[in-house]
N, C-alpha and C positions, 0 to 999 in steps of 0.2 A: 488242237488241244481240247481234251474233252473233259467239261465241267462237271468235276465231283457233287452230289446232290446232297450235303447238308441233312441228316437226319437226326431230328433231338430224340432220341428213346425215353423221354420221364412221362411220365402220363398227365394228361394236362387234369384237372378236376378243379370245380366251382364249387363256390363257398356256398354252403347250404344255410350260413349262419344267418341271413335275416330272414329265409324260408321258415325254418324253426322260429324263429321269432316273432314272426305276422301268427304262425298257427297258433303259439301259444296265446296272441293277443287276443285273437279271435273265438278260442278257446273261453278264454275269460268273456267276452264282450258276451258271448250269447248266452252264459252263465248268471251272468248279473240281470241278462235281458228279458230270459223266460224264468215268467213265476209255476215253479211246476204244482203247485196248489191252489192255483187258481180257480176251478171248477169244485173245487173245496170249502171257499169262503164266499163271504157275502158281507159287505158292508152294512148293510140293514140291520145283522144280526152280531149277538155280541153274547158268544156263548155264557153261560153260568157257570162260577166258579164250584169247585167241589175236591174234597179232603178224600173223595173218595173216587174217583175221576185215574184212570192207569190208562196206558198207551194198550191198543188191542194184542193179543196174545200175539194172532196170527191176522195178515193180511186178506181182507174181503176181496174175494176176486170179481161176483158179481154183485154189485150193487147199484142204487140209483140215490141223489141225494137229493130230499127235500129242505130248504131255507126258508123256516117258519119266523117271519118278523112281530115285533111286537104289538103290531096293529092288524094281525090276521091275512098279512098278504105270504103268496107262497110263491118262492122258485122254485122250480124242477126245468133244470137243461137251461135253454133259454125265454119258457113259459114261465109269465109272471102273472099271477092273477089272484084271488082271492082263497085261502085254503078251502070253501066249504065248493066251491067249482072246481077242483082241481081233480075231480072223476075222470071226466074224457080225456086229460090227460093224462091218468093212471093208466087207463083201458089201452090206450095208445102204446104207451111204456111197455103194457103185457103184451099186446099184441108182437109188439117189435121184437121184445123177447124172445114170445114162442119162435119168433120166423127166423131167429139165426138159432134155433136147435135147443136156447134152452131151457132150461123148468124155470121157470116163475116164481113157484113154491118157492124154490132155492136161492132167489136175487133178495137179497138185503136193503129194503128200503132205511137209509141213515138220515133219520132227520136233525137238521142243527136247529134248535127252536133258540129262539131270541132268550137272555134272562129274563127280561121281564115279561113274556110271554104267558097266558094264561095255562096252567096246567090241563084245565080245560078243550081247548084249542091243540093240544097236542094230541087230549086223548080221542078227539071228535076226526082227527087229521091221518091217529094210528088206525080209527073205525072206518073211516072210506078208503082208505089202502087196503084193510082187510075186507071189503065189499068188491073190491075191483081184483081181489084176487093172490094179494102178496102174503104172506107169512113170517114173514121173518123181520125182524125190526132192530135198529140201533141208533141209541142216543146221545148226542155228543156233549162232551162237557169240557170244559180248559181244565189241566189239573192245578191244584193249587200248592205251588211249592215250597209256600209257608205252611206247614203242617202241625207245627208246635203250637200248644193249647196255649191259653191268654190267660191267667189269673184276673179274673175281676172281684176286685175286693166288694163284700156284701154293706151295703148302706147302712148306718146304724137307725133303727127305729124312731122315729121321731125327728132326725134329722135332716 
């Protein structure tokens, strides 16, 4: 007697549903985990507020950013050091420039200078950028979203 072989024809398929579920999580996890602005701030520094302050037209594609603190210390990259030495590292910056191909001229040095920063010290920080070779400059400021005028009532004479 020869035994018939039992053949199920449905197609068997596994539940994808907790697959999708870990991505999504992990999705999120790394979301929450990297700050993609990070090389953008600086705790030292605390931009200055301004009514006059808009988001850039257009995207900087080459730039390098300086964090001018209130007490004349500079970051660029992960060099921290005083802004009026921060030449060799400029020269550095240019060099590396030139050697991936491109104009110098053309890279955007943005500096975030601290608010209470001497105007001073930015403008001494824009003149060794321009010794070492940069041209182009951008300043950053937080906009301020309260933008409606303040009535101040005028004090009466005498009082």
């Amino acid at each position: 007697m020869r035994l018939a072989k039992k053949h199920d024809s449905s197609i068997l398929e596994g539940d994808l549903t907790p697959m999708i579920d870990m991505t999504f999580q992990l999705i999120a996890f790394f979301m929450v985990l990297i700050n993609f602005t990070q090389s953008e701030s600086n705790d030292k520094v605390q931009l200055p507020d301004s009514e006059l302050a808009k988001p850039p037209e257009s995207v900087l594609e080459n730039y390098r950013i300086i964090h001018l603190a209130e007490d004349g210390t500079a970051v660029m990259g992960t060099k921290q050091e005083h802004y009026k030495g921060l030449r060799t590292t400029l020269d550095l910056q240019y060099r590396e420039i030139q050697y991936s191909g491109d104009e110098p001229a053309l890279t955007t040095i943005v500096i975030r200078a601290h608010k209470n920063a001497k105007g001073g010290m930015v403008q001494e920080l824009i003149q060794i950028c321009q010794e070492a070779g940069f041209e182009s400059f951008a300043l950053r400021a937080e906009e301020n979203v309260n933008s409606g005028f303040k009535y101040i009532s005028p004090v009466p004479a005498g009082g």
